[in-house]
C-alpha positions in Angstrom: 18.1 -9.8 -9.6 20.1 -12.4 -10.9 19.6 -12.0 -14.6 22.1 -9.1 -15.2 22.0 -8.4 -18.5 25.0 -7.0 -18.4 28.6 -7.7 -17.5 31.7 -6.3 -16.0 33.5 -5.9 -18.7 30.2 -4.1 -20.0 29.4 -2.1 -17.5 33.3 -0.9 -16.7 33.1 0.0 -20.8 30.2 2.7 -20.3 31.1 6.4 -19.3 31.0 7.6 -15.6 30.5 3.5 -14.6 31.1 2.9 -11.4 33.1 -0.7 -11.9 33.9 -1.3 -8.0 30.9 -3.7 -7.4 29.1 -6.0 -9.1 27.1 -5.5 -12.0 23.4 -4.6 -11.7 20.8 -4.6 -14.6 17.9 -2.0 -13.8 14.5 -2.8 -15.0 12.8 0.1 -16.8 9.3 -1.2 -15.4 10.9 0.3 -12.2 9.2 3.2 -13.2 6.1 2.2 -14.0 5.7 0.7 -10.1 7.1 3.8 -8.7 4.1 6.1 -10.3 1.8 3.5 -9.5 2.9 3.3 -6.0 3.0 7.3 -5.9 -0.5 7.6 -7.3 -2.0 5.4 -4.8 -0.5 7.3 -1.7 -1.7 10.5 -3.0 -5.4 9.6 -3.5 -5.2 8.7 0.5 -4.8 12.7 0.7 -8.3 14.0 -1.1 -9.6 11.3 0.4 -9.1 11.4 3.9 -9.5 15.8 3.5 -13.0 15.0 2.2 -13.7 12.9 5.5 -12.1 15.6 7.4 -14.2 18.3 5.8 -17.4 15.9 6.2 -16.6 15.4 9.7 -18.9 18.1 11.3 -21.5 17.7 9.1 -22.1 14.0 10.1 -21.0 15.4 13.2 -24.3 17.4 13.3 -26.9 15.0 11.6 -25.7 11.9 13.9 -25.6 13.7 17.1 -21.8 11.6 17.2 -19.2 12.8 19.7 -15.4 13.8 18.3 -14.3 10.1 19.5 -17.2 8.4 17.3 -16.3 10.8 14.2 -12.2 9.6 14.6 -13.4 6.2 14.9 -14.8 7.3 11.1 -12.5 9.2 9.9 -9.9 6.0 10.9 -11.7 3.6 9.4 -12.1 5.5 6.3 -8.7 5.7 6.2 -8.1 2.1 7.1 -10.7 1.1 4.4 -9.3 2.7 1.4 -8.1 0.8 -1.2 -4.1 0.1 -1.8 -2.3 -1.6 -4.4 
């Protein structure tokens, strides 16, 4: 970033500072992007386990072969939303 919010002198003033490059301000919003982020890659895991567990029932009912159900189970992973 190059808005640092704070200094050299500042930063070499706090305790347990590390003063030997340059000063870096960290967002707190960091955070905020970071659960986001996490939140999104874990809803991939129910999701693609309920395609999994779906997979020989659809199996069954579409007469499919293994390669057409990992086609589906691909492009439902593929498919699902991101941020």
């Amino acid at each position: 970033m190059t808005n640092d919010r704070y200094g050299a002198r500042d930063v070499a003033a706090r305790p347990g500072a590390v003063t030997s490059g340059p000063a870096v301000a960290l967002d707190p919003r960091r955070w905020i992007v970071l659960v986001v982020v996490l939140v999104a890659g874990f809803m991939d895991l129910p999701e693609v386990t309920i395609v999994n567990v779906a997979g020989p029932a659809i199996r069954k009912d579409l007469r499919a072969t293994y390669a057409q159900i990992e086609w589906n189970v691909n492009g439902s992973v593929l498919g699902s939303p991101r941020c």
